[in-house]
C-alpha positions as CSV (number, residue, x, y, z in Angstrom):
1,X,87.7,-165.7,-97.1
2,X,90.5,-166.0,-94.4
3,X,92.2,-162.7,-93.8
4,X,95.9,-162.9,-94.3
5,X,98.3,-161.4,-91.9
6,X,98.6,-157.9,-90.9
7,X,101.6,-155.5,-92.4
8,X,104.6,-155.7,-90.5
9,X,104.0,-152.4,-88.1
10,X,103.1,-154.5,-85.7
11,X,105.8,-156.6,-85.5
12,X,107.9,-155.1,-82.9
13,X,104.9,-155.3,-80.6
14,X,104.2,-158.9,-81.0
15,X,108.2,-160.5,-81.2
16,X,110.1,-160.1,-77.8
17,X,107.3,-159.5,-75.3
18,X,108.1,-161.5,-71.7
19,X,105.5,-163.9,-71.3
20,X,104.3,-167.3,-70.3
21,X,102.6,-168.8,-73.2
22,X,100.8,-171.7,-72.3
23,X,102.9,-174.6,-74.2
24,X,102.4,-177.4,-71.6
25,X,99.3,-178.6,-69.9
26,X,98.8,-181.3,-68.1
27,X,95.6,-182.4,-68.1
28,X,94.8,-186.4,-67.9
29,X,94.0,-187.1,-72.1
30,X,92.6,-189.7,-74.2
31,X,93.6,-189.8,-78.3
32,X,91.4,-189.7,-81.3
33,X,92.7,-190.0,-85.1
34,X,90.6,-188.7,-88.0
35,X,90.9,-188.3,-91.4
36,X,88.5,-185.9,-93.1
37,X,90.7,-184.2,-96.1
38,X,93.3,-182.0,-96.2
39,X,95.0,-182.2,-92.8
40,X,95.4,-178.2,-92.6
41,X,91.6,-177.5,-92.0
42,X,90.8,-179.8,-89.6
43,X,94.2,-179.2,-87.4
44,X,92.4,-175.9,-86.7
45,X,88.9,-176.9,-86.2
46,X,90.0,-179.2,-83.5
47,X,93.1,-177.2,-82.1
48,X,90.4,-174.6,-81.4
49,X,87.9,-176.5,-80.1
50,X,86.8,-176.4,-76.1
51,X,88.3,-179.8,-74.4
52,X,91.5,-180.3,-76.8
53,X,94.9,-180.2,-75.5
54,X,96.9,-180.8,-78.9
55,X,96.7,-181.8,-82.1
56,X,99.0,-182.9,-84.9
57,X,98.9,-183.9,-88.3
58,X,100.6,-186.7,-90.0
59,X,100.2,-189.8,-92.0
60,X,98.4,-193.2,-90.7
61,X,96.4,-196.2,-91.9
62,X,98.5,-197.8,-94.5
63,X,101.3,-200.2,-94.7
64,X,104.1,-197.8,-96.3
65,X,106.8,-197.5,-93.7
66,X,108.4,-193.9,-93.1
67,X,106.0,-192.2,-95.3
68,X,106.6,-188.5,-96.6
69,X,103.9,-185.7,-98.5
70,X,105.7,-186.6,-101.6
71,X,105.9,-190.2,-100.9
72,X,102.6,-191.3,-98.9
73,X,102.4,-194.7,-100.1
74,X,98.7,-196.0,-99.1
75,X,98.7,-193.7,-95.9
76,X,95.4,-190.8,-95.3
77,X,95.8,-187.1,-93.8
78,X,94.6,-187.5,-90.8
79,X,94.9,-185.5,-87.7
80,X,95.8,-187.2,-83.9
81,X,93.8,-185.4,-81.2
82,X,94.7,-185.4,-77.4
83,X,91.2,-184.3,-75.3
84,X,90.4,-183.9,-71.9
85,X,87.1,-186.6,-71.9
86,X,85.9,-184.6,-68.9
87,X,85.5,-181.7,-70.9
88,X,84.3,-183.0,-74.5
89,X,83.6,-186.4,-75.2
90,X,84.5,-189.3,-78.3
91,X,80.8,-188.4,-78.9
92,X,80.9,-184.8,-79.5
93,X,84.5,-185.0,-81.3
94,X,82.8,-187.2,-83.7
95,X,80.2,-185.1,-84.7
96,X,82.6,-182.2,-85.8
97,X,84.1,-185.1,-87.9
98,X,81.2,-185.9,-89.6
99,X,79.8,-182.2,-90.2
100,X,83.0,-180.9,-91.5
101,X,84.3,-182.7,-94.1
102,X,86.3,-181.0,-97.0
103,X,85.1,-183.3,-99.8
104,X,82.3,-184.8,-98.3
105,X,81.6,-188.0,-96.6
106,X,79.7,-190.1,-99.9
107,X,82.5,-188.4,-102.5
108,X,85.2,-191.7,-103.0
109,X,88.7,-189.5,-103.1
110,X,92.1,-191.1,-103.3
111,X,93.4,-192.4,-100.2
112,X,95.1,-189.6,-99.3
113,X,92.2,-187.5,-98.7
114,X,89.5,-190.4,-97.5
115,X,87.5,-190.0,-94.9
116,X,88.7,-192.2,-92.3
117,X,88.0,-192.9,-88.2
118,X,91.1,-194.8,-86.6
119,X,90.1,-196.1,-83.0
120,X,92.1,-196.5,-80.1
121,X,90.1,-199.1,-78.0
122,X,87.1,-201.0,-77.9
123,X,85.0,-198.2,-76.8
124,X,85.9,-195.8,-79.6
125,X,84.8,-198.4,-82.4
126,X,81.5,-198.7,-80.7
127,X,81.1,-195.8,-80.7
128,X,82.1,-195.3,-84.2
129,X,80.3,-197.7,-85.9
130,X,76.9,-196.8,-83.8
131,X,77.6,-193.1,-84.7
132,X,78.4,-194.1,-88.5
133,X,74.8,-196.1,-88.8
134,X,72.9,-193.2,-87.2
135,X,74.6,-190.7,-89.9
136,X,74.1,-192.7,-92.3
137,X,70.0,-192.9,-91.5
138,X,70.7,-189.1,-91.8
139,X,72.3,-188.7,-95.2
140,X,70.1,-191.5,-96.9
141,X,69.5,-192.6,-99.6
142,X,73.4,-191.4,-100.1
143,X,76.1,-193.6,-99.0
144,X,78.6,-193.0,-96.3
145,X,82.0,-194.5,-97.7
146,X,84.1,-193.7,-94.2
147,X,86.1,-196.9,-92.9
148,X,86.6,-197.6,-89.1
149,X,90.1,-199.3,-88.4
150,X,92.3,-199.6,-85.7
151,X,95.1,-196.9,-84.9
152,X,98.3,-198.0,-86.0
153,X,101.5,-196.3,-86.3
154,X,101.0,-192.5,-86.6
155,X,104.0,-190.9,-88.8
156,X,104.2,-187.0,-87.8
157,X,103.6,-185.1,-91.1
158,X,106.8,-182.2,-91.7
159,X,107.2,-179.4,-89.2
160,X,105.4,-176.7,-92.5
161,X,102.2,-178.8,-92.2
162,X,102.1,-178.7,-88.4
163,X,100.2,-175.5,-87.1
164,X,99.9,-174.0,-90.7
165,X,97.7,-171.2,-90.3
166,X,99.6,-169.8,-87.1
167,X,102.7,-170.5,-89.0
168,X,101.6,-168.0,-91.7
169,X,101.7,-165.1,-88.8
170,X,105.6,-165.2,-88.3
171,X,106.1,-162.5,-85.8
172,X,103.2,-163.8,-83.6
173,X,104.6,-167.3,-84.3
174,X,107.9,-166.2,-83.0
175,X,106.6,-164.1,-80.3
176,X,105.1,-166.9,-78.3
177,X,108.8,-168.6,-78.6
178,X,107.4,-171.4,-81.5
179,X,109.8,-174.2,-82.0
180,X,110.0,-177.2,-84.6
181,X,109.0,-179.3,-81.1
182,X,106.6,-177.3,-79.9
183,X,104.7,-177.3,-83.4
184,X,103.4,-180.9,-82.5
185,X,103.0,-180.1,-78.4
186,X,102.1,-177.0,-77.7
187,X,98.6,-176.3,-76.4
188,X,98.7,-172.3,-77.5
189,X,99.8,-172.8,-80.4
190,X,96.9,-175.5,-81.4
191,X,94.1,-173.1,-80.1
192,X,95.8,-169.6,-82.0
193,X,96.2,-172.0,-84.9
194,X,91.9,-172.2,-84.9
195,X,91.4,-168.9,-83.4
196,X,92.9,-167.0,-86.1
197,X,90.5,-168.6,-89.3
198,X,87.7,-168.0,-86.7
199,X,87.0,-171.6,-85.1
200,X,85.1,-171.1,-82.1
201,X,84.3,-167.6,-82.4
202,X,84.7,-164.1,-80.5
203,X,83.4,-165.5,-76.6
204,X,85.0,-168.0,-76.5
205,X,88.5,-166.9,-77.3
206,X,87.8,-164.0,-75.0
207,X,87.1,-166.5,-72.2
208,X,90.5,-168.2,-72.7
209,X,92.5,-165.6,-74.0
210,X,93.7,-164.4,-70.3
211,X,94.7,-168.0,-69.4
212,X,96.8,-168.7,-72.9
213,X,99.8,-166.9,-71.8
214,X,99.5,-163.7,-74.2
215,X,100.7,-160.4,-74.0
216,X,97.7,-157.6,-74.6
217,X,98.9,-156.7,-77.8
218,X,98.6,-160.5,-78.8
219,X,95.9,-160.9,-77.3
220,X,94.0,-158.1,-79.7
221,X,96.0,-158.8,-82.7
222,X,94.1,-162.5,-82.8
223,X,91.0,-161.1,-82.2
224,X,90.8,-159.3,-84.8
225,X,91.6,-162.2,-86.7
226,X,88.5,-164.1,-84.8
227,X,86.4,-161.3,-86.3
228,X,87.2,-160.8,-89.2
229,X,87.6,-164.7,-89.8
230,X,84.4,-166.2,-87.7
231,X,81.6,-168.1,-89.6
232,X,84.3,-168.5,-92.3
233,X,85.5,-171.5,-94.0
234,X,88.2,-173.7,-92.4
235,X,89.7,-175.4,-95.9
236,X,92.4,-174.5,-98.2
């Protein structure tokens, strides 16, 4: 089970600190749009994961214009990715999507929820479909009901959907100066947002932690988090 946030004694140590969070990067980036469930679990998977820049959720892959959580229309959950393809490749991104799954990827779910790979050139649908086939040779005799389609428009879910788990630890939240913009463009808050359900583990934050722009008392607050969370579940 995730741990929920610490009593508020430490607040004062985590609100107010001077410090550069690491918002902005600006590393060359290619995009990638999933749909594997609800879009709170996999915004931290990714946001954690070594090679992304960002990550935000929202609503894509139907025809309703100006969609909303309460009125979706035919959209899907999904997630849009932006990676550093030097550091972790279509390839790679894909196989998280296919190995973590909240309903599973042979369970037919309403739309909202499918399991769904939108592409964003040529390349990425080759890649889809020949990484589709070979998972399906995998998970036979079951039947893999993702679809592949083209990335349309992308409609940014609401600002409470965007960085969820982070946004459930207010004063670190407000400590590392989190705005309703930076919820869709930060870079710290997308790897905290993993980091604190575990994603990724203990060496790896500890690697990064130095270059994320935290204060020291931050910096051990989410690492506690990271152990007390890692090898845990990353859905609702």
């Amino acid at each position: 089970m995730v741990a929920t946030e610490h009593a508020h004694d430490q607040a004062g140590r985590l609100e107010n600190i001077p410090q550069q969070p690491l918002h902005q990067i600006d590393t060359p980036f290619e995009k990638a749009t999933f749909g594997m469930g609800c879009f709170w679990g996999c915004d931290s998977l990714f946001g954690a994961t070594k090679g992304v820049l960002r990550t935000r959720v929202g609503y894509a892959g139907g025809s309703t214009e100006s969609p909303a959580y309460k009125k979706m229309g035919d959209h899907t959950e999904v997630i849009e990715i932006d990676y550093d393809p030097q550091t972790i490749s279509y390839i790679d991104l894909l196989d998280l999507f296919w190995n973590n799954h909240e309903y599973g990827l042979t369970t037919r779910m309403k739309r909202q929820y499918m399991s769904l790979i939108l592409y964003h050139n040529e390349q990425q649908r080759q890649i889809a479909e020949a990484s589709r086939a070979e998972e399906q040779v995998k998970r036979a005799p079951e039947h893999i009901i993702t679809e592949i389609a083209p990335a349309g428009p992308f409609y940014p879910a609401e600002n409470y959907h965007q960085k969820y788990r982070l946004q459930g630890h207010t004063d670190l939240a407000k400590g590392i100066g989190l705005t309703p913009d930076l919820l869709h463009t930060s870079h710290v808050a997308a790897r905290l947002n993993g980091y604190l359900i575990g994603v990724s583990g203990l060496k790896q934050f500890e690697d990064e932690a130095d270059l994320l722009g935290l204060s020291k008392d931050q910096v051990q607050y989410v690492r506690e988090y990271v152990i007390q969370n890692e090898g845990g579940g990353i859905f609702c």
